[in-house]
C-alpha positions, 0 to 999 in steps of 0.5 A: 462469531466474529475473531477477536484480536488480541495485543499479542496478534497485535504485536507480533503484525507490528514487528512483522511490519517493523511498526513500533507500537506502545502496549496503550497502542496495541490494546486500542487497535486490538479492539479496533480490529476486533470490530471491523472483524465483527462488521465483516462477519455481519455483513457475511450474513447478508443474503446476495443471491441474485446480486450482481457484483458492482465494480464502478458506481460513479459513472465515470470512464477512464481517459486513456491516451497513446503511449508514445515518446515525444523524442523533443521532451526526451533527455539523452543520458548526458543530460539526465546525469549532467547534474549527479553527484555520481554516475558510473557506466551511464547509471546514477550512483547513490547509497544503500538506504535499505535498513535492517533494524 
């Protein structure tokens, strides 16, 4: 049986991520939960014994390349802060942007 979400779930989630929602909003994605809930309990039912677990399907490999620094593409720390508004101690100086609403 699947979950079912509710407006007030809905809700409470929306203010623990600071995401404003209109109550139209909360209804809608209550029932979208819901049903992405109910596909997850679907697919719990499916027997995967014997499956072995895919993890890459398109074949591809990753391209990895040495990390090294390149000294001649490097800026000193007089270059990187040649053009901040502020600096103080070698570091860029900018405001706080954090916001507690």
């Amino acid at each position: 049986m699947a979950t079912s979400m509710n407006s007030s779930i809905v809700h409470y989630v929306a203010k623990l991520a600071t995401i404003p929602v209109t109550a139209e909003e909360e209804k809608k994605l209550a029932d979208g939960f819901t049903k992405t809930l109910t596909v997850v309990d679907e697919l719990k039912k499916v027997n995967t014994t014997n499956v072995e677990p895919t993890h890459q399907v398109s074949g591809l490999i990753n391209v990895f390349r040495k990390d090294v620094v390149d000294m001649d593409r490097m800026f000193t720390q007089e270059q990187a802060l040649a053009n901040a508004s502020q600096s103080h101690n070698g570091f860029f100086v900018v405001e706080q942007i954090l916001d507690q609403d």
